[in-house]
C-alpha positions in Angstrom: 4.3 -18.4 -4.7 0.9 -17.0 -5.7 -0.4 -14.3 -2.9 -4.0 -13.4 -3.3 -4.6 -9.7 -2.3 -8.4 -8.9 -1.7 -9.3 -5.3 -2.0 -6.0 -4.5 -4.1 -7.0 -0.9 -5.8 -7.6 0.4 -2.0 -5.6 2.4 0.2 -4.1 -0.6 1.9 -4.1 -3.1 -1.1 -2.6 -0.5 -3.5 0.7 0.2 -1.2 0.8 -3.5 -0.6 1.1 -4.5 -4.3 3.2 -2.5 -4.9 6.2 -3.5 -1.9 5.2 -7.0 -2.1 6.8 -6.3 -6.1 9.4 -4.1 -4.9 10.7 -7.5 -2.6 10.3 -9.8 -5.6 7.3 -11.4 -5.4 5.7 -11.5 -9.2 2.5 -13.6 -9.0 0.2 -11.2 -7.4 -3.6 -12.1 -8.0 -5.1 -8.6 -7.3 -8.7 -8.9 -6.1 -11.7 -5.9 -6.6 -14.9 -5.8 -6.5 -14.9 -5.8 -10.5 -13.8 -9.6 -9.5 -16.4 -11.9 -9.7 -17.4 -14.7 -7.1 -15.9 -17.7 -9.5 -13.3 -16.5 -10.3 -12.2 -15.3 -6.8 -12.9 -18.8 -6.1 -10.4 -19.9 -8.6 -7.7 -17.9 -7.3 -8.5 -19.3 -4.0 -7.9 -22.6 -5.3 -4.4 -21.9 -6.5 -3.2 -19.5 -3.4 0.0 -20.2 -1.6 -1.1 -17.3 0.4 -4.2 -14.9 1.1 -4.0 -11.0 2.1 -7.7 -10.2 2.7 -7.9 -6.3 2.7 -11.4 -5.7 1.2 -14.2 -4.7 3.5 -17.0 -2.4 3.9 -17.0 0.9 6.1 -18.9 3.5 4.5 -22.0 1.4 3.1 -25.7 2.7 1.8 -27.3 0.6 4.8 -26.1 -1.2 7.7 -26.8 -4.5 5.7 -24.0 -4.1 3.8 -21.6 -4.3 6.7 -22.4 -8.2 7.0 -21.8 -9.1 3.0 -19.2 -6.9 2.7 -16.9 -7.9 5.9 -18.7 -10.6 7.7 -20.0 -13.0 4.6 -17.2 -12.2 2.1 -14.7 -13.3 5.1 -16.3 -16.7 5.7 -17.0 -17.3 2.1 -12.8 -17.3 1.8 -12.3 -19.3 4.7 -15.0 -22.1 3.8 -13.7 -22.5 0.3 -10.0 -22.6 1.8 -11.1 -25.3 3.9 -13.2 -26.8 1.2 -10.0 -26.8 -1.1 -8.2 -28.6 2.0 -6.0 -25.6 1.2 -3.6 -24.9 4.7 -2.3 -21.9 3.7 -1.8 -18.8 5.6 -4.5 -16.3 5.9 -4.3 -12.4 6.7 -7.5 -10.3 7.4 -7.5 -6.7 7.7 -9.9 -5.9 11.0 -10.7 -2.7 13.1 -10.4 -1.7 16.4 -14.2 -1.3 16.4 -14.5 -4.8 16.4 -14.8 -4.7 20.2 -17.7 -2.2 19.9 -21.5 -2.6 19.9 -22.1 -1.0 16.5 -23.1 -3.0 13.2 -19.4 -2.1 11.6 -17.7 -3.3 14.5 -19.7 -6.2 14.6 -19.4 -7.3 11.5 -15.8 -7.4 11.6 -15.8 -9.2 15.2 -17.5 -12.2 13.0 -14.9 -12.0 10.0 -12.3 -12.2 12.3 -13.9 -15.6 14.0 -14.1 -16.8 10.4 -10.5 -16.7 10.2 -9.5 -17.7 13.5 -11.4 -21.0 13.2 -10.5 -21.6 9.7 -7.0 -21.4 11.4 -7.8 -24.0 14.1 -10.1 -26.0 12.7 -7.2 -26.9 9.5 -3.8 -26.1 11.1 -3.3 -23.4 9.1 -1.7 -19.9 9.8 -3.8 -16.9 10.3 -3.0 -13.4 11.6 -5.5 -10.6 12.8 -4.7 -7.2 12.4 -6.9 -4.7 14.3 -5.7 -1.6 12.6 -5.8 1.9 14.7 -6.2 5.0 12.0 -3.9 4.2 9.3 -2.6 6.9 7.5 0.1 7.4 4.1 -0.1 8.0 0.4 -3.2 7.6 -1.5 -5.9 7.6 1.5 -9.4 8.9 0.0 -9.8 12.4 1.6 -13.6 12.4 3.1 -13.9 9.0 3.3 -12.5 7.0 6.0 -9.2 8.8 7.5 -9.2 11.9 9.0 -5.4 12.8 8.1 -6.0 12.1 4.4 -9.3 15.1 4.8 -7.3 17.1 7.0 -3.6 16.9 4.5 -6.2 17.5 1.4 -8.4 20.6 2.9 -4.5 21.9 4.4 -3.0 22.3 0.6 -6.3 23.9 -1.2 -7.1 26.2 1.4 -9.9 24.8 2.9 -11.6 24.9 6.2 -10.5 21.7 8.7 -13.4 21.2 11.0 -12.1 19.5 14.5 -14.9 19.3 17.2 -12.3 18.6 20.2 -8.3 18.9 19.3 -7.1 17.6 22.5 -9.4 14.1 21.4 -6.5 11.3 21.5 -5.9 9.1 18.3 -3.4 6.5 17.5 -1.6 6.4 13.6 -0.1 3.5 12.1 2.1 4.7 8.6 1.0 2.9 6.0 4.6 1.9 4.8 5.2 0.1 8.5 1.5 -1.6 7.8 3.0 -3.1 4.4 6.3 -4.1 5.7 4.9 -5.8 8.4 2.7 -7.6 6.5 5.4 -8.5 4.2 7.5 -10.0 7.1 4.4 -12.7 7.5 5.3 -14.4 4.3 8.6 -15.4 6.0 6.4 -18.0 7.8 7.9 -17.4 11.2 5.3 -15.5 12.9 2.9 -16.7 15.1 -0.8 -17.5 14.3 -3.3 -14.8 16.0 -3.7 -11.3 16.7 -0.9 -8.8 15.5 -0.3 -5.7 15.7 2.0 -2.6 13.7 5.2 -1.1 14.8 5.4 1.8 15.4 2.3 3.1 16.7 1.5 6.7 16.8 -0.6 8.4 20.1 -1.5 12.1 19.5 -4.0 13.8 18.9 -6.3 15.7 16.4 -5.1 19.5 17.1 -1.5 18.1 16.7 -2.1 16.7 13.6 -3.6 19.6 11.7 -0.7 22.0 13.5 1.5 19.6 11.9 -0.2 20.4 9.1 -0.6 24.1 9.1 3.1 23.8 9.8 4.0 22.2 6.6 2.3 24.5 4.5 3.4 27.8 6.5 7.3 26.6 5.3 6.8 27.3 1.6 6.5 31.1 3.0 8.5 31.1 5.7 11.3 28.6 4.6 11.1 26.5 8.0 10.6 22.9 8.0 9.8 21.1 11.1 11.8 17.8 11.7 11.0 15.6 8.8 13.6 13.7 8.8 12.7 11.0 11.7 9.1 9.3 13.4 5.8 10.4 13.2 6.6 14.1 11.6 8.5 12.3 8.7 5.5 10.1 8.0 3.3 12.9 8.0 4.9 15.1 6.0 5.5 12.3 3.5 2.0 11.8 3.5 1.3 15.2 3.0 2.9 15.8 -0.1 1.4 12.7 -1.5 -1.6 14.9 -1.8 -0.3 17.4 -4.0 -1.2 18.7 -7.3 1.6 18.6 -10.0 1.1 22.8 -10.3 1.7 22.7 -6.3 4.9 20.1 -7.2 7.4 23.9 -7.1 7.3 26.8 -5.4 9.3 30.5 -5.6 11.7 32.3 -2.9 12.8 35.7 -2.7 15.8 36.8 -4.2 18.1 39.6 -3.4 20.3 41.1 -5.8 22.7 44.1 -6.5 25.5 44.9 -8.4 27.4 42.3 -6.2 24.6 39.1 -7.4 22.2 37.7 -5.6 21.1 35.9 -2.3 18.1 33.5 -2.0 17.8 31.9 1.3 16.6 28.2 0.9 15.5 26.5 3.7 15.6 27.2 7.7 15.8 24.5 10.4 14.8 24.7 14.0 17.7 23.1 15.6 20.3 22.2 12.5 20.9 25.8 11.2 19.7 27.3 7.3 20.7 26.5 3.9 21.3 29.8 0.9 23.2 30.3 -2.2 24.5 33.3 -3.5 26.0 34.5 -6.7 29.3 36.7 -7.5 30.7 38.5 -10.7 34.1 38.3 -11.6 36.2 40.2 -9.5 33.6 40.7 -6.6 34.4 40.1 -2.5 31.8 38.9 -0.6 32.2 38.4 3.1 34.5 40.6 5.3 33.3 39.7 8.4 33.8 37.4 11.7 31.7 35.3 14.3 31.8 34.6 17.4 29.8 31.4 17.7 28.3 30.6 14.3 29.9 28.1 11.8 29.4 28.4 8.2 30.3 25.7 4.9 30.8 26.9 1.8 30.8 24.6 -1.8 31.5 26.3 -4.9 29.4 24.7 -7.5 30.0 26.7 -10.3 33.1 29.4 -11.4 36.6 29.7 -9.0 37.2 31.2 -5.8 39.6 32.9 -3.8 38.8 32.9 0.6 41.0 34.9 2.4 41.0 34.5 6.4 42.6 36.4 8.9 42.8 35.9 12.7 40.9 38.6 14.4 43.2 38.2 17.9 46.4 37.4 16.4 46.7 39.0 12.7 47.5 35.3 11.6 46.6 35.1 7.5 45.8 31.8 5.2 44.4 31.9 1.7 42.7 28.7 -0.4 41.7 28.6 -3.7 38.9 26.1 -5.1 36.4 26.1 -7.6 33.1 24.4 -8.8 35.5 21.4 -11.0 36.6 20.0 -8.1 33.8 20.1 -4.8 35.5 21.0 -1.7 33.7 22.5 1.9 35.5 25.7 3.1 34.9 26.4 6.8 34.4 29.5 8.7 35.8 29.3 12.1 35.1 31.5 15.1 37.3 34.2 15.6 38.4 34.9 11.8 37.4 36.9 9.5 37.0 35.5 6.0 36.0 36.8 2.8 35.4 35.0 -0.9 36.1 36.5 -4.2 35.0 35.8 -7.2 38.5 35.4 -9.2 37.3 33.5 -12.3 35.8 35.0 -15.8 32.3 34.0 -15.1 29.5 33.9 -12.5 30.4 32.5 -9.1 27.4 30.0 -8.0 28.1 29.1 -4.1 26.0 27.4 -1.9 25.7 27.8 2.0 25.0 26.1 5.3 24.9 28.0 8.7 24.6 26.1 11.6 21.8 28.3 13.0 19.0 30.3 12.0 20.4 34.3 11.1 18.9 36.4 13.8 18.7 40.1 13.0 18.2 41.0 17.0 21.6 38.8 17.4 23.2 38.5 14.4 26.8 36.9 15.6 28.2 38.6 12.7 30.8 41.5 12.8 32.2 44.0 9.8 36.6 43.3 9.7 37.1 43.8 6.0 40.4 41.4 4.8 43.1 43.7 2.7 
């Protein structure tokens, strides 16, 4: 199959290229405006299947709008047509199209070029009337406020927002791709699409977001990046990072006992830490009441000693960084860890919540 992508080195075409390789599709004929008028004529001739991404939204003059969206669009679906080429057709609108302005206008009549090239030969033709679209490689000042907003946010430079409770709806650019990809399947219907899963919020929640992420590196809290729209942000986000911004230090504690660095805090899934131990030192010596903590040795052996804080009960485990293994802390006994190996102990650390120096849930009963 030979898939034409129009406008291949921007922000849509790039990510595109890319998946549509990463699903195993090899004959890609990528499409710029380096790309003359024969020989995108040529490829047209040979397509099995046309994505037309290029347009024109930040032109010199208005005139520009009509070549660049309107004309270019019909000049595809005419030679399609003159080819008596039935093969499916994409085109990459706006939601502007349904506005009174010469940008929005000019896309209106692109996307009647493909819906009668569509008609008129039988052929498939989708219509996608994208909302912001937002993800890696966006040109910051150009055409998307996230990708301004995520580049002003890392190099300390002022956001302006005229109203932050104005509303706008995201589409992620790795949704725009796949669903795109899905239309090569052939079992879509002709007409106007759309992109799953759309985003509502609104300009003040995006650059708190924002301000959010970068707080973290000082404060160790992440937001929930894990799931929806904060994982597709934050994804994005770092995507606009310099390679001296790619690392970044944390505070270390240390006495003759090792050290402590804490790692990363949650807001509802608890903190990560690692600490160190020389041979023959006890860390620990204390209970909860309600907090839960996992241990994993990664380097050097260990000795955790727990004792029931109600009932005297004992039990003592031995593991070390050769063979991975979670030790628990439960509520109600105290535990302790020493260091009973010849070098360093390296031991990492989960607590189910956040420590809290007004509550710690931590309590000094030192193991014999």
């Amino acid at each position: 199959m030979k898939i034409v992508v129009t406008g291949s080195k921007g922000f849509i075409g790039k990510n595109l290229c890319i998946m549509l390789r990463e699903h195993g599709y090899k004959n890609i004929i990528e499409v710029d405006r380096e790309t003359s008028q024969e020989l995108l004529e040529n490829y047209l001739r040979d397509a099995d299947f046309v994505y037309h991404l290029a347009g024109i939204n930040r032109p010199k003059d208005d005139e520009e709008f009509q070549f660049g969206n309107a004309d270019l669009t019909s000049f595809i679906a005419e030679k399609l047509k003159q080819f008596n080429k039935k093969i499916p057709l994409v085109v990459s609108s706006s939601t502007q199209a349904t506005l009174n302005n010469a940008y929005g206008q000019s896309k209106l009549k692109a996307e009647q070029s493909v819906e009668h090239y569509g008609i008129s030969t039988g052929a498939a033709y989708y219509i996608y009337r994208f909302p912001n679209v937002f993800g890696k490689w966006c040109k910051p000042n150009y055409n998307s406020f996230v990708a301004t907003f995520c580049y002003n946010t890392l190099n300390d430079l002022d956001i302006t927002i005229n109203d932050p409770l104005a509303p706008v709806t995201l589409v992620y650019i790795d949704d725009v791709c796949t669903n795109l990809i899905s239309l090569l399947e052939g079992s879509s219907q002709s007409g106007y699409k759309s992109v799953s899963p759309e985003y509502p919020t609104t300009v003040g929640e995006v650059a708190d977001l924002l301000r959010a992420f970068k707080a973290s590196r000082d404060n160790l809290l992440t937001e929930n990046v894990g799931t929806g729209f904060t994982r597709a942000l934050y994804s994005t986000y770092l995507s606009y990072m310099s390679p001296d911004q790619f690392s970044y230090s944390i505070r270390s504690y240390g006495d003759e006992r090792g050290v402590f660095s804490e790692m990363l805090k949650t807001k509802d899934a608890g903190q990560f830490s690692f600490f160190t131990a020389h041979p023959g030192i006890t860390r620990g010596g204390h209970y909860h009441h309600s907090k839960n903590e996992k241990f994993l040795v990664l380097k050097g052996k260990a000795l955790f000693k727990f004792e029931h804080i109600a009932t005297g009960e004992r039990y003592e485990l031995y593991t070390d960084g050769s063979s991975p293994q979670i030790v628990e802390t439960v509520p109600g006994w105290s535990h302790d860890i020493t260091n009973i190996g010849d070098e360093e102990m390296i031991v990492m650390l989960w607590a189910n919540e956040i420590f809290d120096r007004q509550a710690p849930d931590t309590f000094a009963r030192p193991l014999s």
